[in-house]
VOBA-1610 file (N, C-alpha, C; in pm, whole numbers, padded with zeros to 5 digits, always signed):
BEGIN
Unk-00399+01492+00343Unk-00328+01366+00337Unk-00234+01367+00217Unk-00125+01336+00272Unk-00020+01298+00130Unk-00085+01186+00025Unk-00076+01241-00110Unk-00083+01158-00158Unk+00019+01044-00224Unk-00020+00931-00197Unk+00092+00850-00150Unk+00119+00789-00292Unk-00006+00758-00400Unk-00006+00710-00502Unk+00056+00780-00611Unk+00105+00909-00589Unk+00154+00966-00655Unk+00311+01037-00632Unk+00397+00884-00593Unk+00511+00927-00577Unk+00626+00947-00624Unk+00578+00928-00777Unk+00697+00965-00893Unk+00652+01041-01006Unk+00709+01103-01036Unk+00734+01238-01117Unk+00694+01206-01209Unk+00739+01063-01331Unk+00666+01017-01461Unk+00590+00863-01401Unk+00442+00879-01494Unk+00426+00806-01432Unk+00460+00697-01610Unk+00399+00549-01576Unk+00420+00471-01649Unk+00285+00469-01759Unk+00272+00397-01847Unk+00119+00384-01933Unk+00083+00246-01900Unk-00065+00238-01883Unk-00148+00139-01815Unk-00146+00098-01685Unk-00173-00016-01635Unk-00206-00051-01490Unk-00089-00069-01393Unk-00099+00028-01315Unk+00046+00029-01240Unk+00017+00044-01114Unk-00115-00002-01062Unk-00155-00017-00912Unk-00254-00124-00855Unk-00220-00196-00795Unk-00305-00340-00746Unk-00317-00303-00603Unk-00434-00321-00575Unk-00538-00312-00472Unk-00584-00451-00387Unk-00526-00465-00289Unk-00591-00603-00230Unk-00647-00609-00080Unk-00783-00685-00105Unk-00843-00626+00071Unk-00760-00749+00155Unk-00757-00714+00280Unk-00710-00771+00386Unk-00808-00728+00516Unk-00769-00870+00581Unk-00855-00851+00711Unk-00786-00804+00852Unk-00640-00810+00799Unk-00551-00768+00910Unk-00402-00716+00925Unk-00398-00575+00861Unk-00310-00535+00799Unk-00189-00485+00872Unk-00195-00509+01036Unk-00062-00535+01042Unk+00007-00675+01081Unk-00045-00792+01092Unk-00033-00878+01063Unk+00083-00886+00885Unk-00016-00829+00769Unk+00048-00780+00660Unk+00203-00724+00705Unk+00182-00638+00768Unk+00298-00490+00788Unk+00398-00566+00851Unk+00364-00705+00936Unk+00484-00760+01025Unk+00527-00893+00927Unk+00435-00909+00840Unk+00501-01014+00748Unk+00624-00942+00617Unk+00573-00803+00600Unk+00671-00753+00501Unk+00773-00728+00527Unk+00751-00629+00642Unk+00906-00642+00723Unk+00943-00747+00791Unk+00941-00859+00784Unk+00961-00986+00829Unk+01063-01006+00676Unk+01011-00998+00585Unk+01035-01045+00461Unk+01107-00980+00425Unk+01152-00856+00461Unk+01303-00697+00433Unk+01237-00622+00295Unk+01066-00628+00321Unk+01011-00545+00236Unk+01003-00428+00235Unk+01038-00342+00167Unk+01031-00185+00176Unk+00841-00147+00174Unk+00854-00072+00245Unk+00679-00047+00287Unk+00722+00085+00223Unk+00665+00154+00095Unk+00636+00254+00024Unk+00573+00370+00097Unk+00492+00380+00160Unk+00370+00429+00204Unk+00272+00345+00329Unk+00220+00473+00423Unk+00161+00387+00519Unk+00231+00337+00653Unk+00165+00272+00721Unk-00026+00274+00767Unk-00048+00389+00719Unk-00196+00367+00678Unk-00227+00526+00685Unk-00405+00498+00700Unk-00466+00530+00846Unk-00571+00542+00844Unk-00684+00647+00800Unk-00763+00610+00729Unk-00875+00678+00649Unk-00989+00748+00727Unk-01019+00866+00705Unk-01112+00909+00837Unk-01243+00818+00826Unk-01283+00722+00759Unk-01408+00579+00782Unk-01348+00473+00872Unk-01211+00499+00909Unk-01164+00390+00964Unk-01051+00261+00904Unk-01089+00272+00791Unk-01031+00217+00691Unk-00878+00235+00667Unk-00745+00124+00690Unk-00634+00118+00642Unk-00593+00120+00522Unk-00443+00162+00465Unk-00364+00148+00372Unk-00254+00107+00382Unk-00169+00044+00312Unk-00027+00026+00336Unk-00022-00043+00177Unk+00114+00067+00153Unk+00178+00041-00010Unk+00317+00018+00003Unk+00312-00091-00109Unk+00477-00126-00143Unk+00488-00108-00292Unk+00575-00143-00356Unk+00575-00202-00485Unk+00668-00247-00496Unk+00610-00336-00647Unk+00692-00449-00669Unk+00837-00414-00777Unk+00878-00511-00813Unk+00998-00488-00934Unk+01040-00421-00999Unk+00889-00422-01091Unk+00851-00348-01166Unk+00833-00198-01144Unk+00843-00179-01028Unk+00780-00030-00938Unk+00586+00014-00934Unk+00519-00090-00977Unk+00401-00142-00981Unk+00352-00075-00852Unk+00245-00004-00801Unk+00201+00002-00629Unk+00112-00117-00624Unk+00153-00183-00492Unk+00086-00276-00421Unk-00006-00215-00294Unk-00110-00212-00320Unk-00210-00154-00198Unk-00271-00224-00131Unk-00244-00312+00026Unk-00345-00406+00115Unk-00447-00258+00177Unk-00568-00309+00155Unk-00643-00191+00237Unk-00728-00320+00296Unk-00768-00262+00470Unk-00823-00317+00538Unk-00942-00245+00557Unk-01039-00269+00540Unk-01216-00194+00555Unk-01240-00179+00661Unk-01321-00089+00718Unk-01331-00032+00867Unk-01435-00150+00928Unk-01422-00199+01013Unk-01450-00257+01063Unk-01610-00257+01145
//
């Protein structure tokens, strides 16, 4: 699997990745691109079943919705 969290060359010092669970992540995926969000990374299903999908913010911060396998 690509790693997706690691998509720039320098990285920054301290917390530069937020993690948030969701119950329905393309629901998520049709609200971002609804919104003319650049989706970073993703879908990307986890062999437990388990989703990802990354953006980031402003700042270039990663935003991670992960959905838990169900």
């Amino acid at each position: 699997m690509q790693n997706i969290l690691m998509d720039v060359p320098e990285k920054h010092p301290g917390y530069t990745h937020l993690a948030l669970h969701v119950k329905d992540i393309k629901s998520i995926e049709a609200k971002l691109n609804g919104l003319g969000v650049k989706i970073s990374g993703g879908p990307i299903t986890l062999p437990e079943g388990g989703v990802m999908l990354f953006i980031r913010d402003r700042d270039r911060n990663v935003i991670e919705f992960h959905q838990p396998p169900e």
